[in-house]
MARBA-3410 file (N, C-alpha, C, O; in Angstrom, 1 decimal):
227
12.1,37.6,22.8,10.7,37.2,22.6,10.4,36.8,21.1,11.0,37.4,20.2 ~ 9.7,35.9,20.9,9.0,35.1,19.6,8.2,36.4,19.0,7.3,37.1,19.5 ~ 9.1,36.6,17.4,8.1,37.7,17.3,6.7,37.2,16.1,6.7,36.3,15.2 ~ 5.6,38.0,16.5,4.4,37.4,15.7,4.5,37.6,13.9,4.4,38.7,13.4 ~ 4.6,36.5,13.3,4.5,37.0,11.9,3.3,37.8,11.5,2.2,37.4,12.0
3.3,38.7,10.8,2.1,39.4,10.5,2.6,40.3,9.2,3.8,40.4,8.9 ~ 1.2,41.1,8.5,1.7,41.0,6.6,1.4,39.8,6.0,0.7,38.9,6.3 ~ 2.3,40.1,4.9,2.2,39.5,3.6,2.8,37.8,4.1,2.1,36.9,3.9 ~ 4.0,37.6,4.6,4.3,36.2,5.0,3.4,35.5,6.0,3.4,34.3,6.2 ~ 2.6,36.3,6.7,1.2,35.8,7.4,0.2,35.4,6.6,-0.5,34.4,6.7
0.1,36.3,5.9,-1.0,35.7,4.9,-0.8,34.6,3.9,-1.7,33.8,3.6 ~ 0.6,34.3,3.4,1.1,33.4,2.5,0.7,32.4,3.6,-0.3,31.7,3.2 ~ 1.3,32.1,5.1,1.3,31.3,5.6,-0.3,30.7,5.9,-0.4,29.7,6.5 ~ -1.4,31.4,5.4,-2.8,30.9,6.2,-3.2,30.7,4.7,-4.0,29.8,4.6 ~ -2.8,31.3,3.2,-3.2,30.6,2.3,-2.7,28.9,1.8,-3.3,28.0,1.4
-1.3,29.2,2.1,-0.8,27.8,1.9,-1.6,26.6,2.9,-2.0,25.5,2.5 ~ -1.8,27.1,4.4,-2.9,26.2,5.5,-4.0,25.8,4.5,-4.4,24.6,4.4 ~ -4.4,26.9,3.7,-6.1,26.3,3.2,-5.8,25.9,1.9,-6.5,25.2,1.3 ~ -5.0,26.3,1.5,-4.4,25.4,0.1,-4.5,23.9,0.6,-5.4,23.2,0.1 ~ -3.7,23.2,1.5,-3.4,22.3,2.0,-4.8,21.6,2.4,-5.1,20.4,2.0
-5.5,22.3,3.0,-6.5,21.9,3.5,-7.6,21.3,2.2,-8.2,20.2,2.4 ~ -7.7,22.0,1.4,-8.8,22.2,0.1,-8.1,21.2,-0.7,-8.9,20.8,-1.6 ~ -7.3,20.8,-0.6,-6.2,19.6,-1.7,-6.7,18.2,-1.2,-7.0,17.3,-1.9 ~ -6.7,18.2,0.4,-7.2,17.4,1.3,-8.4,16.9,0.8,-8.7,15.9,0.2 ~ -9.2,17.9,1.1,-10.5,17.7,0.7,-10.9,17.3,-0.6,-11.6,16.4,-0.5
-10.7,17.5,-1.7,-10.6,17.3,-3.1,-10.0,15.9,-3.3,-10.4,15.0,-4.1 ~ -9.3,16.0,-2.7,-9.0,14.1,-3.0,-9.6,13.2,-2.1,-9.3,12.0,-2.3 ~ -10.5,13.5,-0.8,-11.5,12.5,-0.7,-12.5,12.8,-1.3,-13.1,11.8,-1.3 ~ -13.1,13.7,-2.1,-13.9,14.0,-2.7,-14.2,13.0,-3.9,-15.3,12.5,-4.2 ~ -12.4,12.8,-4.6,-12.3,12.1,-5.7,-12.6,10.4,-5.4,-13.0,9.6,-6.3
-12.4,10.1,-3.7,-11.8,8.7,-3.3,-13.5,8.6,-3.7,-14.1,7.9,-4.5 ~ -14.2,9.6,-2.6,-15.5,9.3,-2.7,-16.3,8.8,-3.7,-17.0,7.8,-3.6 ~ -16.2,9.8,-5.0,-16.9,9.5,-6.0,-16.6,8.3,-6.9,-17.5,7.7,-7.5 ~ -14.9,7.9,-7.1,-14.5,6.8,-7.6,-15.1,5.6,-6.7,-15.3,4.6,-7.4 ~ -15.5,5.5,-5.3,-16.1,4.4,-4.6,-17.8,4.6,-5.5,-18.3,3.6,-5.8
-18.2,5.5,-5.7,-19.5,5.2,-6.2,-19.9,5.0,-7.5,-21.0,4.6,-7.8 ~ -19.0,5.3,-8.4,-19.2,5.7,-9.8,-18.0,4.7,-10.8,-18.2,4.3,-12.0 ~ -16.9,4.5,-10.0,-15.9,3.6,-10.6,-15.1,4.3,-10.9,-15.3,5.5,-10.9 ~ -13.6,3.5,-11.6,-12.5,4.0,-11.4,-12.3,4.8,-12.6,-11.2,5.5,-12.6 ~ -13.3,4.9,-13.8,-13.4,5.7,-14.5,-14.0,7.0,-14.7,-14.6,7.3,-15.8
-13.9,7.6,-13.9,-14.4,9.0,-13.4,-13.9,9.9,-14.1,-12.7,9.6,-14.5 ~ -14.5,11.3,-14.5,-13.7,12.4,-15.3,-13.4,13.5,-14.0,-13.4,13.3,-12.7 ~ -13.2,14.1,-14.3,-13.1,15.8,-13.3,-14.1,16.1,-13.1,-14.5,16.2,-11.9 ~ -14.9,16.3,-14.0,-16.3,16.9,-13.8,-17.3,15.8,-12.5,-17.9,16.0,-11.5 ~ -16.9,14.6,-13.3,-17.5,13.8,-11.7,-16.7,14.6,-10.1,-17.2,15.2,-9.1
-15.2,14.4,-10.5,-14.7,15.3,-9.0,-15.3,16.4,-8.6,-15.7,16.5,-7.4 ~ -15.5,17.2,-9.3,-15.9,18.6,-9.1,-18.1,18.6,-8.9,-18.6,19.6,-8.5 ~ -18.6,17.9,-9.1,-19.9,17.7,-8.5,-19.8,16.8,-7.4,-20.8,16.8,-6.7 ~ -19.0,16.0,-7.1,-19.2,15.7,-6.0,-18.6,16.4,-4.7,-18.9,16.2,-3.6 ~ -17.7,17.1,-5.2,-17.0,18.2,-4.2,-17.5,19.7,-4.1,-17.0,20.7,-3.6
-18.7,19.4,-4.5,-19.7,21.3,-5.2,-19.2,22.1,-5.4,-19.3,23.1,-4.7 ~ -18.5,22.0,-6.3,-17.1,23.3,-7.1,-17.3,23.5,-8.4,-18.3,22.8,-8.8 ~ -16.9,24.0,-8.9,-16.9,24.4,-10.7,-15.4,22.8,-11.1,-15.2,22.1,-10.1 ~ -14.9,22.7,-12.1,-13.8,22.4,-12.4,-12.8,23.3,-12.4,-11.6,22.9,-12.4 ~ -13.2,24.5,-12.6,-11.9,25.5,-12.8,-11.6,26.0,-10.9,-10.8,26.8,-10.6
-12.3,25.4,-10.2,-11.8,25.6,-8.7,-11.4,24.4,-8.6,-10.6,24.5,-7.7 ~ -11.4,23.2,-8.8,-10.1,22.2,-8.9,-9.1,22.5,-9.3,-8.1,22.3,-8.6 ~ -8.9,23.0,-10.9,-7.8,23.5,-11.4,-6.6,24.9,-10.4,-5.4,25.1,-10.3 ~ -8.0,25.7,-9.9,-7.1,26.1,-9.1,-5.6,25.5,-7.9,-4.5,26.1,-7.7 ~ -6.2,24.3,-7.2,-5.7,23.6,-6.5,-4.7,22.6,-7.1,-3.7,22.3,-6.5
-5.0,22.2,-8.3,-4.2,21.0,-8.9,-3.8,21.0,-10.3,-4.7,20.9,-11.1 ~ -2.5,21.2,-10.7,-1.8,21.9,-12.0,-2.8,21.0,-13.6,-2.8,21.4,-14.7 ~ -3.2,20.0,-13.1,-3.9,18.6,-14.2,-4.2,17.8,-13.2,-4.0,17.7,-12.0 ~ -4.9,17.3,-14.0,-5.5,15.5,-13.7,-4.3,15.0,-13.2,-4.4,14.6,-12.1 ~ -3.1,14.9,-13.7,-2.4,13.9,-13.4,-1.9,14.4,-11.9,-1.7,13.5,-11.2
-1.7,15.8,-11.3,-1.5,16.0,-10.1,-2.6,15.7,-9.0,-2.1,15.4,-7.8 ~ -3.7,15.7,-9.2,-4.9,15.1,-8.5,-4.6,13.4,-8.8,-4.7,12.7,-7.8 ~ -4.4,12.9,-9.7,-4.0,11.4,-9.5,-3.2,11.0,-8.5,-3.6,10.1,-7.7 ~ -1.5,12.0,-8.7,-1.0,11.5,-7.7,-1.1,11.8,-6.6,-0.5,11.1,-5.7 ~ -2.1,13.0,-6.1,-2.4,13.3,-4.7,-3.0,12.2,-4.2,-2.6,12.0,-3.1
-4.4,11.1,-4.7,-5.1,9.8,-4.4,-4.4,8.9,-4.3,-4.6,8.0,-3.5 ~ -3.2,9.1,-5.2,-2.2,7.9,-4.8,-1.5,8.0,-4.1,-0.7,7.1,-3.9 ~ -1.4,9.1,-3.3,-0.6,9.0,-2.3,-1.3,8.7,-1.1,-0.8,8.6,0.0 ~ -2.6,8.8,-1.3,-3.3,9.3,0.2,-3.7,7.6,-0.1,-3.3,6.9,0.9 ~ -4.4,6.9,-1.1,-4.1,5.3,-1.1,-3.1,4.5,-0.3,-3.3,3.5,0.5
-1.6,5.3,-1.0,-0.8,4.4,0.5,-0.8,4.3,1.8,-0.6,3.5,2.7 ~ -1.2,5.8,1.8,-1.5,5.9,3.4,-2.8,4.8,3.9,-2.7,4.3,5.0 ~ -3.5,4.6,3.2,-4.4,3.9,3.3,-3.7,2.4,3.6,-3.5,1.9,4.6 ~ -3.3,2.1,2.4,-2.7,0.7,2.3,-1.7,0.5,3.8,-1.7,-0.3,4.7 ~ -1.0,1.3,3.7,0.3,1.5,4.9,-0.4,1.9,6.6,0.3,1.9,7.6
-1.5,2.2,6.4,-1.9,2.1,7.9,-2.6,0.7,8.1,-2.7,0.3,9.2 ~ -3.1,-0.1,7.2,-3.3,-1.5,7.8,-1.8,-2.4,7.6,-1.4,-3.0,8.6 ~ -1.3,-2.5,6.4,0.0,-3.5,6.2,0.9,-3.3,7.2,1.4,-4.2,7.9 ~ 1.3,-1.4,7.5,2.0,-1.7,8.8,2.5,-2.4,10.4,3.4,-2.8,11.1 ~ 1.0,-2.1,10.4,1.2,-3.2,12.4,1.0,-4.2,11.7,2.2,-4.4,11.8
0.6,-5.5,10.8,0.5,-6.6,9.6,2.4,-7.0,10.2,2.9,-7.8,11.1 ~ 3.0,-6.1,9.3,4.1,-6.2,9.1,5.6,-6.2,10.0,6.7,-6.7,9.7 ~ 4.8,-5.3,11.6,5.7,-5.0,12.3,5.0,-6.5,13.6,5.8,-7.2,14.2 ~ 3.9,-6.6,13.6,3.7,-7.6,14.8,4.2,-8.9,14.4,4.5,-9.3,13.3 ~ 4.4,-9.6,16.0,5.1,-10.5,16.0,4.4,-11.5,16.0,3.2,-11.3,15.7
4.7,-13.5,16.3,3.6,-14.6,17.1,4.2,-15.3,15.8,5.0,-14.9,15.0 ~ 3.2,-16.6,15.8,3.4,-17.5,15.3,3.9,-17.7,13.4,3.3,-17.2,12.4 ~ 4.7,-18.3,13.5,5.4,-17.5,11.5,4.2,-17.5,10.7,4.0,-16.4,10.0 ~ 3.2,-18.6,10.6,2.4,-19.1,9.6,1.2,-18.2,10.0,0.4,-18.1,9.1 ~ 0.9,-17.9,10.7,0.0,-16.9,11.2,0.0,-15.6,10.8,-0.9,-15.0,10.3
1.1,-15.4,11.2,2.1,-14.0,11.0,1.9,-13.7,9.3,1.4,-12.7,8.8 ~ 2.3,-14.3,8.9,2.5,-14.4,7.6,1.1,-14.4,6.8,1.1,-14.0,5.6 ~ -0.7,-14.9,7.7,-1.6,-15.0,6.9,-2.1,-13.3,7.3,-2.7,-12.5,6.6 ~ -1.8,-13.1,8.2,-2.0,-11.8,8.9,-1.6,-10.6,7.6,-2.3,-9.7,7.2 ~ -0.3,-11.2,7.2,0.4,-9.7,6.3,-1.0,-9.6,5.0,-1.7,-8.7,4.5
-0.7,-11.3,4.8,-1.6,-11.4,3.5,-2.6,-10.4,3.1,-2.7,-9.5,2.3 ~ -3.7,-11.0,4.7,-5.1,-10.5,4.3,-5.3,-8.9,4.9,-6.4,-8.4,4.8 ~ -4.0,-8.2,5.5,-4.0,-6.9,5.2,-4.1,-6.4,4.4,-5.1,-5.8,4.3 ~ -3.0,-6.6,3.4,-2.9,-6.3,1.8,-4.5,-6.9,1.1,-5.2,-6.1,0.6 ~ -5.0,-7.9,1.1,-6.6,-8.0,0.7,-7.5,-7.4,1.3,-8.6,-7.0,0.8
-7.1,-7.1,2.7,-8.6,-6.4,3.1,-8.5,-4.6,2.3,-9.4,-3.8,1.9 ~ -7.4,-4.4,2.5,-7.3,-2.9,1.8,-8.4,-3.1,0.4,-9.4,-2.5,0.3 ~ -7.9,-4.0,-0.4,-8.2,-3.8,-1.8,-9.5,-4.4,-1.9,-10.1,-4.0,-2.9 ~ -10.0,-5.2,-1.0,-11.8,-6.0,-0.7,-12.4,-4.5,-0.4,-13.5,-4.1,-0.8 ~ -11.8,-3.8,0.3,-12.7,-2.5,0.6,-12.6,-1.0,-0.3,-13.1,0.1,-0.4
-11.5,-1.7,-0.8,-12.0,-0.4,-1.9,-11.8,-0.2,-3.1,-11.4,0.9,-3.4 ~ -11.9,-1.5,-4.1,-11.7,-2.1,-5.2,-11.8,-1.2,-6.3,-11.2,-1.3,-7.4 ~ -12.8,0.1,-6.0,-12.6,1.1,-7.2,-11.3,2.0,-7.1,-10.8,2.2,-8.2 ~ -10.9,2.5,-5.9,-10.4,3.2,-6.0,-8.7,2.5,-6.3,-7.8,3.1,-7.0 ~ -8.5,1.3,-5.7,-7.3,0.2,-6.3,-7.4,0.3,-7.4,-6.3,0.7,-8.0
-8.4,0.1,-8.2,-8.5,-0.2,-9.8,-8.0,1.8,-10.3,-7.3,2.0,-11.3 ~ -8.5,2.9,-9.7,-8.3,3.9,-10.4,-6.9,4.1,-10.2,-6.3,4.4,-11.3 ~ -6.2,3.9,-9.3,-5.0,3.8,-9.1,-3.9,3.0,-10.1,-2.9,3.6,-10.5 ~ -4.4,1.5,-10.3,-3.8,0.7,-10.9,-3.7,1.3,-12.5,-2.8,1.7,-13.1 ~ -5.1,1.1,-13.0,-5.0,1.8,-14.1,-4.4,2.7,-14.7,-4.0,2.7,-15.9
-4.5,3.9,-13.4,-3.8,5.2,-14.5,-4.5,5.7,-15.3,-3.9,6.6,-16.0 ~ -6.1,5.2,-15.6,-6.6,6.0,-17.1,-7.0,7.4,-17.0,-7.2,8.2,-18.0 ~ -7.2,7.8,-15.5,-7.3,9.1,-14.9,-6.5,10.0,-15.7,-7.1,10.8,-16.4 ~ -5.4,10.0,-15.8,-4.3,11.2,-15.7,-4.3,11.3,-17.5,-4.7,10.6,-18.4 ~ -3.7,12.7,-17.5,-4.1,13.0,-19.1,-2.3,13.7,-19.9,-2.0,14.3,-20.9
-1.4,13.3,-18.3,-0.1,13.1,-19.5,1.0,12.1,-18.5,0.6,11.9,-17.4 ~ 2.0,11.6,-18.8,2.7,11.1,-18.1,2.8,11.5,-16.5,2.7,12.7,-16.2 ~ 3.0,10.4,-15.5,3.2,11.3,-14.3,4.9,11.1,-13.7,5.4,10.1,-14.1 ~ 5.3,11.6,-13.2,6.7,11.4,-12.8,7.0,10.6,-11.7,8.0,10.8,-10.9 ~ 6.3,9.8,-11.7,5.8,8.8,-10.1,4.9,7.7,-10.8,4.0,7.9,-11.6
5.5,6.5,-10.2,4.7,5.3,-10.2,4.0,4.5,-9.0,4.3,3.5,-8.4 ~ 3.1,5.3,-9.0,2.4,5.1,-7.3,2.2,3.5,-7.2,2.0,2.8,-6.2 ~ 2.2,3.3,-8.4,1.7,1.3,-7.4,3.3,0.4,-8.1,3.3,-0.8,-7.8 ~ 3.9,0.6,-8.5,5.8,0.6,-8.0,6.2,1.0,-6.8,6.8,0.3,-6.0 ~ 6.0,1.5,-6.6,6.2,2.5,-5.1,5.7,2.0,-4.0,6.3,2.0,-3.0
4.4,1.5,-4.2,4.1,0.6,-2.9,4.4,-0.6,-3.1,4.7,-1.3,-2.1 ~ 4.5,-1.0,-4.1,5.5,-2.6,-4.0,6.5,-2.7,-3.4,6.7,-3.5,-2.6 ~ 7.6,-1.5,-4.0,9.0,-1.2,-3.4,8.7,-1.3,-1.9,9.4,-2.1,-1.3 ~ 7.8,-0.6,-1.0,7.8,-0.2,0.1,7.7,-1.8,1.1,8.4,-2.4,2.0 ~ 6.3,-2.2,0.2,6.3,-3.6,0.9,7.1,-4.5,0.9,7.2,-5.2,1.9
7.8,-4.6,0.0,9.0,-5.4,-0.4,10.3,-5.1,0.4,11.0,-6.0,0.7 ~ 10.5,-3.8,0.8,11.8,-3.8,1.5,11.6,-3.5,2.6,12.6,-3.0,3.2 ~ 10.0,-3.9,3.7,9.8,-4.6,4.7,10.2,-5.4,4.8,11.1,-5.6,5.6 ~ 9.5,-6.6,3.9,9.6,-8.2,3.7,10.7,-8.7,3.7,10.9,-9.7,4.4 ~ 11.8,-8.0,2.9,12.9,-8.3,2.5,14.4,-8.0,4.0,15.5,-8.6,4.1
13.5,-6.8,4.8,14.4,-6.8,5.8,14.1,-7.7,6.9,15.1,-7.9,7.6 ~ 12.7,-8.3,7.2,12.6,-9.8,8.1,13.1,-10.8,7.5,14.0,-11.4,8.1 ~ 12.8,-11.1,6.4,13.6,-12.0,5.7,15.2,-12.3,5.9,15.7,-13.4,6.1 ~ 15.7,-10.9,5.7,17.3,-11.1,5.9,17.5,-11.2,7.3,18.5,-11.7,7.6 ~ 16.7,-10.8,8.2,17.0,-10.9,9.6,17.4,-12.0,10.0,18.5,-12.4,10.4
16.0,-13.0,9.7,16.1,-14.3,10.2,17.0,-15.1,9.5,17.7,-15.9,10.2 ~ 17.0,-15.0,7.5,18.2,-15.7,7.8,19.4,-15.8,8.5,20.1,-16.7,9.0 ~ 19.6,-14.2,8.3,21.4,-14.2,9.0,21.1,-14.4,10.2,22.0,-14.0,11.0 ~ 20.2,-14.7,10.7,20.1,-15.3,12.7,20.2,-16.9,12.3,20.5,-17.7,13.3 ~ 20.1,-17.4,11.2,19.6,-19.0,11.2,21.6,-19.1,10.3,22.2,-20.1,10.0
21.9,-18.1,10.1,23.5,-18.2,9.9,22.8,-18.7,8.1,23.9,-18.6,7.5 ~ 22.2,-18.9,7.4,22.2,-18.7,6.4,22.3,-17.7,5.2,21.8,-16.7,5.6 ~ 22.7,-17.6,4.0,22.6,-16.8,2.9,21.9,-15.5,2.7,21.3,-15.6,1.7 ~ 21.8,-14.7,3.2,20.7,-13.4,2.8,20.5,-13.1,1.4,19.6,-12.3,1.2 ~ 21.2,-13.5,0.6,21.1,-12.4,-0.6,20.3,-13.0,-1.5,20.4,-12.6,-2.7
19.4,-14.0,-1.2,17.8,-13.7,-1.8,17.1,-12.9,-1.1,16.3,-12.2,-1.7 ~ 17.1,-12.7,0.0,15.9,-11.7,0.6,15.3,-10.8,-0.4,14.3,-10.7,-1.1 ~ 16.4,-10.2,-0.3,15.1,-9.3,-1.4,14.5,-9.3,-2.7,13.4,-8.9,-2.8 ~ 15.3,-9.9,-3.8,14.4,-10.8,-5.1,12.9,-12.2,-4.5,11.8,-12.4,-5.0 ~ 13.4,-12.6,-3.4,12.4,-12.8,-2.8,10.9,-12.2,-2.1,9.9,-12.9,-1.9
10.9,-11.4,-2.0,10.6,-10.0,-1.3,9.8,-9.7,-2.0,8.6,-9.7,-1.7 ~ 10.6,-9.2,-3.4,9.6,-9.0,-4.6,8.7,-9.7,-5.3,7.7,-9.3,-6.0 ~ 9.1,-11.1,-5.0,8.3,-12.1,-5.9,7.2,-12.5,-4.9,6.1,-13.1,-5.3 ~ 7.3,-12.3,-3.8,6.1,-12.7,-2.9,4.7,-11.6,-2.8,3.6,-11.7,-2.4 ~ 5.5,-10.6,-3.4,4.6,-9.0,-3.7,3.6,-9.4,-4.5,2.4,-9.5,-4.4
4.9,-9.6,-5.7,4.2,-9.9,-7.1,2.9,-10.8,-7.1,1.9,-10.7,-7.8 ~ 3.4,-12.2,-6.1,2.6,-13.4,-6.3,1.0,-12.6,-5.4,-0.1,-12.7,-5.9 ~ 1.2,-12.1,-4.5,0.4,-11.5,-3.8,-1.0,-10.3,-4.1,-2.1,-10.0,-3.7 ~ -0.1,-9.9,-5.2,-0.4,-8.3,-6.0,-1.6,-9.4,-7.1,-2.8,-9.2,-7.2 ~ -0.9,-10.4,-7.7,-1.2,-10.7,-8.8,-2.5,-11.3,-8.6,-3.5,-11.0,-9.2
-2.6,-12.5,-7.6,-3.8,-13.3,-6.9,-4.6,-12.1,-6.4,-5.8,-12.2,-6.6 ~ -4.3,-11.4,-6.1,-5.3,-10.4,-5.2,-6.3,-10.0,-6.7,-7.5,-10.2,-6.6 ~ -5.6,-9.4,-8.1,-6.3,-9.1,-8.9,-7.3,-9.9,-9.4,-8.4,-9.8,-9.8 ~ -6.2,-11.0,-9.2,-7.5,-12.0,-10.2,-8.9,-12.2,-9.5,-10.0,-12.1,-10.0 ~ -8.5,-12.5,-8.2,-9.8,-12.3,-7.0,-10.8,-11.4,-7.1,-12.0,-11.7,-7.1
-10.2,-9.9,-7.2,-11.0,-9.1,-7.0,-11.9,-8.7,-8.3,-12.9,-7.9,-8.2 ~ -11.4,-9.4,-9.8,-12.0,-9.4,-10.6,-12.8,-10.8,-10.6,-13.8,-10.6,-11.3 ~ -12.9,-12.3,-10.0,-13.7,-13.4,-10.1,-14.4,-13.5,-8.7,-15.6,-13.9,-8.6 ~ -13.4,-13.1,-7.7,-14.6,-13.1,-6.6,-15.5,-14.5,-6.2,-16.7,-14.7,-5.8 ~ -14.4,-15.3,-6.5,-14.9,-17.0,-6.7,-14.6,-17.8,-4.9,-14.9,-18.9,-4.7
-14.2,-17.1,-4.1,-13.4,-17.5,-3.2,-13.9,-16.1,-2.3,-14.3,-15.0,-2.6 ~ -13.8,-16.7,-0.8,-13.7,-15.9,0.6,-12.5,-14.8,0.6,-11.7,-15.2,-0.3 ~ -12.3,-13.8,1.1,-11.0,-13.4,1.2,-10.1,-14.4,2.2,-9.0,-14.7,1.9 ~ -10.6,-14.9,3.3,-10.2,-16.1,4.3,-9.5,-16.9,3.8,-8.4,-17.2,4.0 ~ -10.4,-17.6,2.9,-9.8,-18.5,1.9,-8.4,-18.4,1.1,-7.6,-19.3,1.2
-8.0,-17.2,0.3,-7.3,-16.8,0.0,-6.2,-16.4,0.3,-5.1,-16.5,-0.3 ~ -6.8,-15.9,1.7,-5.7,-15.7,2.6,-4.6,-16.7,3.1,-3.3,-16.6,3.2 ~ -5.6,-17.6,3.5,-5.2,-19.0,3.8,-4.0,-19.7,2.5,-2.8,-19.7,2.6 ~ -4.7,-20.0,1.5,-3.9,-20.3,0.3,-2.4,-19.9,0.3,-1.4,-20.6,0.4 ~ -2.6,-18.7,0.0,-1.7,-17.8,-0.2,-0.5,-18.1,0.9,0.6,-18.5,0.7
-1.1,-17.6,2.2,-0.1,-18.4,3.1,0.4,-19.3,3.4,1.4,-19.3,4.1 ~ -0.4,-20.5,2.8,0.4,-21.9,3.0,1.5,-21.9,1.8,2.6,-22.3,2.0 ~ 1.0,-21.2,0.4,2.4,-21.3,0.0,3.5,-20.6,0.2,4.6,-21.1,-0.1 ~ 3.4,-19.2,0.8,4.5,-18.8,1.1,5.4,-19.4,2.3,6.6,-19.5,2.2 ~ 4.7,-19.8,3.5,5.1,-21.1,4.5,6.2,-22.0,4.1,7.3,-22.2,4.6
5.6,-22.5,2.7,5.9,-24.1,2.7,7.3,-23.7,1.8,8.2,-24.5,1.7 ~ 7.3,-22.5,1.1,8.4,-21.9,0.4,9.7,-21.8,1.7,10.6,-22.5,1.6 ~ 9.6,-21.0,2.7,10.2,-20.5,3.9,10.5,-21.7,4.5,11.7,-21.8,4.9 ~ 9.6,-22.7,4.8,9.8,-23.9,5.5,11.0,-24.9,4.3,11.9,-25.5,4.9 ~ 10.8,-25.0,3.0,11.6,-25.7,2.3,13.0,-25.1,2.5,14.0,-25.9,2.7
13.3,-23.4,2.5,14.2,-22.8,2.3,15.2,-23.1,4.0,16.4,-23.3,3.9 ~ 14.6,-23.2,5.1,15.0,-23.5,6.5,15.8,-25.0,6.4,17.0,-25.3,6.7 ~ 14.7,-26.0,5.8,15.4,-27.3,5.8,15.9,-27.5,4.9,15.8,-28.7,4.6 ~ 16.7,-26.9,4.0,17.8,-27.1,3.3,19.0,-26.8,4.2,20.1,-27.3,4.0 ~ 18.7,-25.8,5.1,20.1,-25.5,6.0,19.9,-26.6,7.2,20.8,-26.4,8.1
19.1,-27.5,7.5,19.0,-28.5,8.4,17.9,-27.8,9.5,18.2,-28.1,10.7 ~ 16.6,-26.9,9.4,16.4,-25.7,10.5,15.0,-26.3,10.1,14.6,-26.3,8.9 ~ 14.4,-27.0,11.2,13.1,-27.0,11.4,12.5,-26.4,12.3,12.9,-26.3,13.5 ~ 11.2,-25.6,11.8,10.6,-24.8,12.4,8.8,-25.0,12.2,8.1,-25.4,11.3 ~ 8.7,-24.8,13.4,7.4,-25.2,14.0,6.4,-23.9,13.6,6.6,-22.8,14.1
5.5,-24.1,12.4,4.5,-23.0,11.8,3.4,-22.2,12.9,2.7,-21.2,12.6 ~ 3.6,-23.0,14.2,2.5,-22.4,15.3,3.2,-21.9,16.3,2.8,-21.7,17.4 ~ 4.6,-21.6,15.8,5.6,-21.2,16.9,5.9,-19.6,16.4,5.4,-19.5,15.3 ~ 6.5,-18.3,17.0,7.4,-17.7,16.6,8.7,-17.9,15.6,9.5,-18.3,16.4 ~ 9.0,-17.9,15.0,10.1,-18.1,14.5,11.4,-17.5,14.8,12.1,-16.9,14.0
11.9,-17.9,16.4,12.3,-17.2,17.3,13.6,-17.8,16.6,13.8,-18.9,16.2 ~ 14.9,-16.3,16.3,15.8,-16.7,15.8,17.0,-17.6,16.3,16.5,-18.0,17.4 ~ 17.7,-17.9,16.2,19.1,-18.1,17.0,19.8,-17.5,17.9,20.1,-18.0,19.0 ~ 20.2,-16.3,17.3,20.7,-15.2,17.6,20.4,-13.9,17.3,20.0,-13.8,16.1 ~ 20.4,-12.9,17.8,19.4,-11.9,17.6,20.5,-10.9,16.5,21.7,-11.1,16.8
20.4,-10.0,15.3,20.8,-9.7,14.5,20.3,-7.9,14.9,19.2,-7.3,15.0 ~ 22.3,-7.3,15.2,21.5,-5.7,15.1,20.6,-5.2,13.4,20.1,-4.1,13.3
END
């Protein structure tokens, strides 16, 4: 028979539950107030908008800079529940491809403060041992980089740009997205659009160099299927 924990390891086990829980809560607390107040927020903003003292955040989080990385992590989650199905669905390449885009923009059109608290870093008040927006690049990038290599080695071509590729399509992506979201001169549609015709016309140049024409309203159904 399953025996019931009970004592002192019962109790650890239901403080660490509300530890968990109360950490949770504290960093929407933070997302919250950074969406209303901006990405320059102190603690004391966290801690009124969460109706706590500061020294009951401290309880929960060693510094600022542990409550940073807690938002930055709960950010990717954010970012990674839209880019994901973006990333894993299939259909037409050029589509496909405006699809990923304006994932990655609609994340950051909807929550431009809390991107910006993120990006910045001016939050945290010593080094952190994590680079939360590295980290989501890496992640995006070694999606990108594994369709990428798929299809070439299905199209029998070279793989070993995929991934310096990968990165630079991040970068070009990461980089236009900022300028956007600071000029705001343009639709995100618009953008979207842009952005994917050049990465298209990059992908389409790189096909017909190996003689492989491919139809942008088609799947980009390989040759051969690659385990």
């Amino acid at each position: 028979m399953a025996r019931t924990v009970k004592g002192p390891d019962a109790r650890r086990e239901r403080w660490k539950g509300h530890r968990e829980q109360r950490r949770a809560e504290f960093v929407e607390s933070t997302i919250a107030v950074v969406a209303k107040k901006g990405p320059d927020v102190g603690m004391e903003d966290v801690a009124a908008e969460a109706g706590v003292s500061k020294p009951v955040l401290y309880r929960h989080f060693t510094d600022k800079s542990d409550l940073y990385l807690a938002v930055g992590q709960r950010a990717t989650e954010l970012l990674m529940d839209r880019m994901g199905p973006a990333l894993a669905a299939d259909g037409p390449i050029r589509a496909r491809i405006e699809r990923i885009v304006d994932a990655y923009l609609s994340v950051i059109e909807e929550n431009p403060n809390l991107y910006r608290f993120v990006v910045k870093g001016s939050f945290v008040d010593r080094p952190v041992e994590k680079d939360v927006v590295a980290e989501d690049k890496n992640l995006i990038a070694t999606a990108l980089a594994r369709i990428l290599g798929d299809y070439l080695r299905a199209f029998d071509m070279d793989s070993g740009g995929a991934e310096p590729w990968a990165h630079a399509l991040v970068g070009m992506v990461q980089n236009a997205g900022d300028w956007w979201l600071d000029r705001q001169t343009m639709s995100r549609e618009n953008l979207s659009d842009y952005l994917a015709t050049i990465i298209w016309h990059a992908i389409d140049g790189l096909l017909r160099s190996a003689g492989v024409q491919a139809d942008p309203a088609k799947p980009l159904t390989p040759l051969r299927l690659v385990d």
